[in-house]
mmCIF file of the N, C-alpha and C atoms, coordinates in Angstrom:
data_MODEL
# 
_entry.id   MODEL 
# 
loop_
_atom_site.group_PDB 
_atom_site.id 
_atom_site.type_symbol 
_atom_site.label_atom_id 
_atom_site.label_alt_id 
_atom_site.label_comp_id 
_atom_site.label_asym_id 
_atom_site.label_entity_id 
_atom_site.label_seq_id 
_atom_site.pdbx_PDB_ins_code 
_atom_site.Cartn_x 
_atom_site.Cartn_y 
_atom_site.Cartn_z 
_atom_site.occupancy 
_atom_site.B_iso_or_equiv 
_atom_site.pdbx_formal_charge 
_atom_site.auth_seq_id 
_atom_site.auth_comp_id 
_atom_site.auth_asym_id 
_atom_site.auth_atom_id 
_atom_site.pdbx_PDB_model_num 
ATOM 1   N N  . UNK A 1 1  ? 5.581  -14.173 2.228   1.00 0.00 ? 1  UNK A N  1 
ATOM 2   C CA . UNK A 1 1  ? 5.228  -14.261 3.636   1.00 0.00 ? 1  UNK A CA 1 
ATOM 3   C C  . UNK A 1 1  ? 4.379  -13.035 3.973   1.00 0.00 ? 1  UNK A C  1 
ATOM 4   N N  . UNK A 1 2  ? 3.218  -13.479 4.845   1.00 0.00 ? 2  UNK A N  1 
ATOM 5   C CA . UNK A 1 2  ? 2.369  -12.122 4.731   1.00 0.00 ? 2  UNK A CA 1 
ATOM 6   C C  . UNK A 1 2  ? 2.483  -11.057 5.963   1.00 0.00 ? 2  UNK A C  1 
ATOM 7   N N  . UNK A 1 3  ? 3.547  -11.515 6.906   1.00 0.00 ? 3  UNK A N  1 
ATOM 8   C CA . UNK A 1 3  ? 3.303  -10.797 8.236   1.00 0.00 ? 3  UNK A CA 1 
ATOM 9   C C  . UNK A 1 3  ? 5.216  -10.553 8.144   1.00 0.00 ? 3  UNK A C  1 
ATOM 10  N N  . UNK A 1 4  ? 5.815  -10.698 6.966   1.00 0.00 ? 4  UNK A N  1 
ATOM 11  C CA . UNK A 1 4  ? 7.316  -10.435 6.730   1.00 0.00 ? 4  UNK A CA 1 
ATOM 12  C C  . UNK A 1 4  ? 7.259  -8.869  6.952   1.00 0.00 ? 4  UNK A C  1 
ATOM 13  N N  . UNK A 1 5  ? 8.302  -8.125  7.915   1.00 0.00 ? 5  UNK A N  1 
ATOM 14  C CA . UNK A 1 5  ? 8.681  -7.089  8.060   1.00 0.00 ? 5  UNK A CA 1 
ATOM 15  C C  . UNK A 1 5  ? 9.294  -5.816  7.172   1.00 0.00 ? 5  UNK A C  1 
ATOM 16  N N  . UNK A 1 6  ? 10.089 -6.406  6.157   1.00 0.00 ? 6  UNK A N  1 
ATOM 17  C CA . UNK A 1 6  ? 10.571 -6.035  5.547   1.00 0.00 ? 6  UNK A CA 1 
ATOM 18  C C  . UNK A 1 6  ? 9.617  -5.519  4.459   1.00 0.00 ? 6  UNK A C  1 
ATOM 19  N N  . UNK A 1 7  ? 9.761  -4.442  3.791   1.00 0.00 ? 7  UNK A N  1 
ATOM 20  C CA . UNK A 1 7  ? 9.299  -3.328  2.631   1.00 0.00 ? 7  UNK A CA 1 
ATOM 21  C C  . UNK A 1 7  ? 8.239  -4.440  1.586   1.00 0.00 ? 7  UNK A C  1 
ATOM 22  N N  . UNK A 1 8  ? 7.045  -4.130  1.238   1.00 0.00 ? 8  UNK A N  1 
ATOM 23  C CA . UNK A 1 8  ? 6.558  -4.766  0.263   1.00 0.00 ? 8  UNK A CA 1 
ATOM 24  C C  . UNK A 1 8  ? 6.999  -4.105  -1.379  1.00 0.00 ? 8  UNK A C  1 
ATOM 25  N N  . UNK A 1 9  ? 7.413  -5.421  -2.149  1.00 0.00 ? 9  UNK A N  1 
ATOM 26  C CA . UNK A 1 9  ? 7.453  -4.695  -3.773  1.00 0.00 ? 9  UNK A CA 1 
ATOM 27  C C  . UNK A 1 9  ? 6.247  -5.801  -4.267  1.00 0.00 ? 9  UNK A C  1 
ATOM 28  N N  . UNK A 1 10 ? 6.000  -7.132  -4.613  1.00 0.00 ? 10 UNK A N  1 
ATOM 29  C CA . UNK A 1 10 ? 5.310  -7.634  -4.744  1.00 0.00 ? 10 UNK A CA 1 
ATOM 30  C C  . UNK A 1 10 ? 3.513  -7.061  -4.914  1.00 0.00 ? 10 UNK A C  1 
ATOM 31  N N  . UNK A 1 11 ? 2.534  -7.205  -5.776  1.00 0.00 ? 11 UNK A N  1 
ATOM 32  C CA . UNK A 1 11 ? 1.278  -6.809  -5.429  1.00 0.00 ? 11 UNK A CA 1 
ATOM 33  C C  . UNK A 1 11 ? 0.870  -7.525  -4.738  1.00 0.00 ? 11 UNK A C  1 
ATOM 34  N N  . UNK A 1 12 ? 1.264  -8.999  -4.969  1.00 0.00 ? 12 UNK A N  1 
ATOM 35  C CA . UNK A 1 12 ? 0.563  -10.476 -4.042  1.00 0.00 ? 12 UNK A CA 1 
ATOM 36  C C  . UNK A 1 12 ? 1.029  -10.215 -2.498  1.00 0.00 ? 12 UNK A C  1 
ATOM 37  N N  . UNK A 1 13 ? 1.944  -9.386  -2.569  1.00 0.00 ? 13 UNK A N  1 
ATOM 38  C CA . UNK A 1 13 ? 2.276  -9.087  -0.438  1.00 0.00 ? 13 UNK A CA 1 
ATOM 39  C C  . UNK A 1 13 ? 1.006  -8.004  -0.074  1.00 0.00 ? 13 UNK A C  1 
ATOM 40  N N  . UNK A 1 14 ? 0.272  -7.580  -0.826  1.00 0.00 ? 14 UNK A N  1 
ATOM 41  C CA . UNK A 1 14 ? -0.994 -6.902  -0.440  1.00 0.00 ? 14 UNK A CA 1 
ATOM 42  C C  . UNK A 1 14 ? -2.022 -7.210  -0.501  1.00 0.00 ? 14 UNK A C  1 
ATOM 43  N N  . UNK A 1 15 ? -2.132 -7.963  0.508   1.00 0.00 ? 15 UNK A N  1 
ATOM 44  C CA . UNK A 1 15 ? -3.483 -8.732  0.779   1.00 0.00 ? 15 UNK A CA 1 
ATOM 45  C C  . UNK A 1 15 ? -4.346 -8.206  0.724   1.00 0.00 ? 15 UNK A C  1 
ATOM 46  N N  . UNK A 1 16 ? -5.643 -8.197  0.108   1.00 0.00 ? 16 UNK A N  1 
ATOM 47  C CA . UNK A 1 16 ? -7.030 -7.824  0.181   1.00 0.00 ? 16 UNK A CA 1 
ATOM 48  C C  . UNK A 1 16 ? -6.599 -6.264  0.086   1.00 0.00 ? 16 UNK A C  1 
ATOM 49  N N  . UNK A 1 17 ? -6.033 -5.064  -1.077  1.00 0.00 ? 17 UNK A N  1 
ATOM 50  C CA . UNK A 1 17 ? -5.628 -4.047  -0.914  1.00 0.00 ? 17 UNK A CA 1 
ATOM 51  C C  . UNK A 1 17 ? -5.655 -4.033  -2.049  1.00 0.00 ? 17 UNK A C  1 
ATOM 52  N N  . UNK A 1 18 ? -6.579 -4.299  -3.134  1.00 0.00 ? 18 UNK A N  1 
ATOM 53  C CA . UNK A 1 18 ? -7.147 -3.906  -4.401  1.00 0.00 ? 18 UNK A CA 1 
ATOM 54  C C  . UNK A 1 18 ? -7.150 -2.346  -4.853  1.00 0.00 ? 18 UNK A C  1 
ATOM 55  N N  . UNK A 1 19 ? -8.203 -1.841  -3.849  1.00 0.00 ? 19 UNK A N  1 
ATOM 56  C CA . UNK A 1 19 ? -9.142 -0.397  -3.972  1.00 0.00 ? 19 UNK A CA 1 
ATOM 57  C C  . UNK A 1 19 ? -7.980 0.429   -3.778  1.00 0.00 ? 19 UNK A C  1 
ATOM 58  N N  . UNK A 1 20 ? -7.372 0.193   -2.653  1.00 0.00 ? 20 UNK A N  1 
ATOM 59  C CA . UNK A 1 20 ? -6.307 0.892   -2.150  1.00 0.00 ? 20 UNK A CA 1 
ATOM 60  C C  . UNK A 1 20 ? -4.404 1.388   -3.040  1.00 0.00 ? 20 UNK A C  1 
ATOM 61  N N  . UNK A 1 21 ? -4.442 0.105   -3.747  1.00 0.00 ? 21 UNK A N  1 
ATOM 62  C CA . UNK A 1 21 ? -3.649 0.433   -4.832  1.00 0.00 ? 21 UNK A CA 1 
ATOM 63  C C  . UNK A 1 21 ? -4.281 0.932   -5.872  1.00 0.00 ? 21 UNK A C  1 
ATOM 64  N N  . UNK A 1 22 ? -5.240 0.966   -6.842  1.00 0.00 ? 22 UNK A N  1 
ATOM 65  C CA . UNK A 1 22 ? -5.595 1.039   -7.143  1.00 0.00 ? 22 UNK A CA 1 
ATOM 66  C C  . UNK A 1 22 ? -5.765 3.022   -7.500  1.00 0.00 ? 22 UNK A C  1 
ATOM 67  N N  . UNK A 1 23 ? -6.199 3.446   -6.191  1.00 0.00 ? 23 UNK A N  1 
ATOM 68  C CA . UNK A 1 23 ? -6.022 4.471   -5.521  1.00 0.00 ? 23 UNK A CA 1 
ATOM 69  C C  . UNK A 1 23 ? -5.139 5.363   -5.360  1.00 0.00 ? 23 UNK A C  1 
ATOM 70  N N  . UNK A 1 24 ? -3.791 4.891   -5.117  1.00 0.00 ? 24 UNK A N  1 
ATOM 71  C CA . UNK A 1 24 ? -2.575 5.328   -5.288  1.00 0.00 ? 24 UNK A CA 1 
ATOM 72  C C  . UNK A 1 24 ? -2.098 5.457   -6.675  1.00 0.00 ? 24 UNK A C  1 
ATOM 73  N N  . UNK A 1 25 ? -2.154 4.739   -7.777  1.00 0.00 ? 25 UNK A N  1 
ATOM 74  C CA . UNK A 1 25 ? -1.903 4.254   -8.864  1.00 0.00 ? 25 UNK A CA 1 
ATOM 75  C C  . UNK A 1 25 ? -2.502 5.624   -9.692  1.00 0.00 ? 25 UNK A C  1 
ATOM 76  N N  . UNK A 1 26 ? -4.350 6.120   -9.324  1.00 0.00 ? 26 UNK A N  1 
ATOM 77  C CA . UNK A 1 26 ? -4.473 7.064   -9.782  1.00 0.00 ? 26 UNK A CA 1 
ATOM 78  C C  . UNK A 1 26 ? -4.157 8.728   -9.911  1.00 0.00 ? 26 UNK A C  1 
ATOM 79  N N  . UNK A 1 27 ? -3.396 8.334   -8.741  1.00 0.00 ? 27 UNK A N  1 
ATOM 80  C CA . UNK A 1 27 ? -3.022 10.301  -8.110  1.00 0.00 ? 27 UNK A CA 1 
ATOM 81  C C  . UNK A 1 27 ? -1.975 10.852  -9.706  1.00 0.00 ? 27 UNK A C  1 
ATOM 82  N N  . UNK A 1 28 ? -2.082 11.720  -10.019 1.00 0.00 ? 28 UNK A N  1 
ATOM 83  C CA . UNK A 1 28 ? -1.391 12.443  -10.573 1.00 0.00 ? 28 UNK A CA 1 
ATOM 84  C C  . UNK A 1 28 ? -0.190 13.329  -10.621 1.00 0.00 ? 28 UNK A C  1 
ATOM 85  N N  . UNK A 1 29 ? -0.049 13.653  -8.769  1.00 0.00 ? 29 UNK A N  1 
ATOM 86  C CA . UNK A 1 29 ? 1.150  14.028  -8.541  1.00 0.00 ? 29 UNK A CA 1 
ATOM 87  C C  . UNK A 1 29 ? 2.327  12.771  -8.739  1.00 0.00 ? 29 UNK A C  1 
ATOM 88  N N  . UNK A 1 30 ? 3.801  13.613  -9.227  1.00 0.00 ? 30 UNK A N  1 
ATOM 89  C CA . UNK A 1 30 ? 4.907  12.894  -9.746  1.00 0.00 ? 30 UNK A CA 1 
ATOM 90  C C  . UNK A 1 30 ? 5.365  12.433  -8.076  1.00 0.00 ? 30 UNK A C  1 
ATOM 91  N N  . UNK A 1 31 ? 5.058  12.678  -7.171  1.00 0.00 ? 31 UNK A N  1 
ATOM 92  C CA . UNK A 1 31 ? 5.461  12.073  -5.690  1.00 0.00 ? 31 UNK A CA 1 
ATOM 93  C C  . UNK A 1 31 ? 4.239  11.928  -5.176  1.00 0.00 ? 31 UNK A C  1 
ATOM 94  N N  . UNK A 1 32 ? 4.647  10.462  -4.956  1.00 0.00 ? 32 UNK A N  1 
ATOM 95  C CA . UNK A 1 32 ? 3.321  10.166  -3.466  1.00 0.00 ? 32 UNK A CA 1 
ATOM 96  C C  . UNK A 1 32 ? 3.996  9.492   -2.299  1.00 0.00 ? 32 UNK A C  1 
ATOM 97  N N  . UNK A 1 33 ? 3.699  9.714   -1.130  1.00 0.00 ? 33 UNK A N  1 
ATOM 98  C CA . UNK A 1 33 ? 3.795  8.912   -0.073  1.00 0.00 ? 33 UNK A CA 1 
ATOM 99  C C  . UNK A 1 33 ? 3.259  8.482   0.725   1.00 0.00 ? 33 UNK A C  1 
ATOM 100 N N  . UNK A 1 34 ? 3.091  7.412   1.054   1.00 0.00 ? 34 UNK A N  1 
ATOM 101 C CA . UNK A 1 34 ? 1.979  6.209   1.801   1.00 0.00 ? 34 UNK A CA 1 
ATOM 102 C C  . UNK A 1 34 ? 2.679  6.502   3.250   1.00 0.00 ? 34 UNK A C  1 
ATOM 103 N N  . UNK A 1 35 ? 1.844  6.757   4.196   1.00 0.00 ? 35 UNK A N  1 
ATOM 104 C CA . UNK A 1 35 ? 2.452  7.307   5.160   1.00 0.00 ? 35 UNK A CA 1 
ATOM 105 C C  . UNK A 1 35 ? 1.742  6.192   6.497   1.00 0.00 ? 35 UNK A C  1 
ATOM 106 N N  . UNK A 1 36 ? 2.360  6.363   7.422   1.00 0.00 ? 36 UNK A N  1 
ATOM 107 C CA . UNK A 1 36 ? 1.442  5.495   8.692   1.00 0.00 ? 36 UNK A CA 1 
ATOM 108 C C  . UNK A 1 36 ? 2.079  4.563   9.244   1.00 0.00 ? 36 UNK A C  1 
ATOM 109 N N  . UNK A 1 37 ? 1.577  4.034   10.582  1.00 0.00 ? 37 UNK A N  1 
ATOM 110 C CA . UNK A 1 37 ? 1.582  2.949   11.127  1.00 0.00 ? 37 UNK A CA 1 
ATOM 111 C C  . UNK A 1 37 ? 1.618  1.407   9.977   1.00 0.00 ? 37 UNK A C  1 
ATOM 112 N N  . UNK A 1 38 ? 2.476  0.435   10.104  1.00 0.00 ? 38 UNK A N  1 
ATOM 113 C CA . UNK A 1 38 ? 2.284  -0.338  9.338   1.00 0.00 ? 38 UNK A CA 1 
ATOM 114 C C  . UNK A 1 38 ? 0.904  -1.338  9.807   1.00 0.00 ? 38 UNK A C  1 
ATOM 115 N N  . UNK A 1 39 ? 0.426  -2.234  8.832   1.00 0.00 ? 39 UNK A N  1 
ATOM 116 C CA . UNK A 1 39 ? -0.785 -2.955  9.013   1.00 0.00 ? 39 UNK A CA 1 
ATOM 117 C C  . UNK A 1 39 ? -2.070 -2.238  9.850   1.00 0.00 ? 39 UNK A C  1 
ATOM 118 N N  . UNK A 1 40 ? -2.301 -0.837  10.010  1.00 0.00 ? 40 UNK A N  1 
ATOM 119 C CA . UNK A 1 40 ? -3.436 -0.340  10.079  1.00 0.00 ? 40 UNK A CA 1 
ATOM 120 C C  . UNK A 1 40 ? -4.382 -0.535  9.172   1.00 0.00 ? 40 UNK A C  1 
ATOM 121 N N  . UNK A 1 41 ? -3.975 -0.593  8.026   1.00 0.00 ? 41 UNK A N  1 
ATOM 122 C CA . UNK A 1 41 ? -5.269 -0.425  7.126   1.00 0.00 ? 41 UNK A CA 1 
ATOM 123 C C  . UNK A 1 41 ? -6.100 0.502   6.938   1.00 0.00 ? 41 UNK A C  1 
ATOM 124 N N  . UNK A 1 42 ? -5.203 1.940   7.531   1.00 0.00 ? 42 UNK A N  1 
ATOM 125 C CA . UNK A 1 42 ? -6.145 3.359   7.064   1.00 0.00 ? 42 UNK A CA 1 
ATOM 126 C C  . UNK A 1 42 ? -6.121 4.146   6.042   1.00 0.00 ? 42 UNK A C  1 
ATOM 127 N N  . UNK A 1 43 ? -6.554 4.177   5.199   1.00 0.00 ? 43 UNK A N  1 
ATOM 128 C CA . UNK A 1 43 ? -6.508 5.369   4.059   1.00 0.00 ? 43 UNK A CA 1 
ATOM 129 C C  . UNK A 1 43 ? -7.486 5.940   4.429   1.00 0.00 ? 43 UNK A C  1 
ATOM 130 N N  . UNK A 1 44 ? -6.801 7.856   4.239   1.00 0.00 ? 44 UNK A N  1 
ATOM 131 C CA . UNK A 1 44 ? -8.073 8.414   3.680   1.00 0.00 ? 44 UNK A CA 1 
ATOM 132 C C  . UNK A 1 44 ? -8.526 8.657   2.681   1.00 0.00 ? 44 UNK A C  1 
# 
């Protein structure tokens, strides 16, 4: 479900969010956190 509230684990619950994982996936620090408003769609 794409507008389900609850926590995404799935890649397919990230719609059109290729670049953006992708992105995350490369950082090197042993902690990351995705921080924000949900469904903004802001990275910097």
């Amino acid at each position: 479900m794409l507008f389900d509230p609850a926590p995404k684990i799935r890649r397919e619950d990230f719609f059109d969010r290729e670049k953006e994982i992708e992105r995350v996936k490369s950082l090197l620090s042993p902690i990351t956190l995705v921080l924000g408003l949900r469904r903004t769609g802001n990275l910097l």
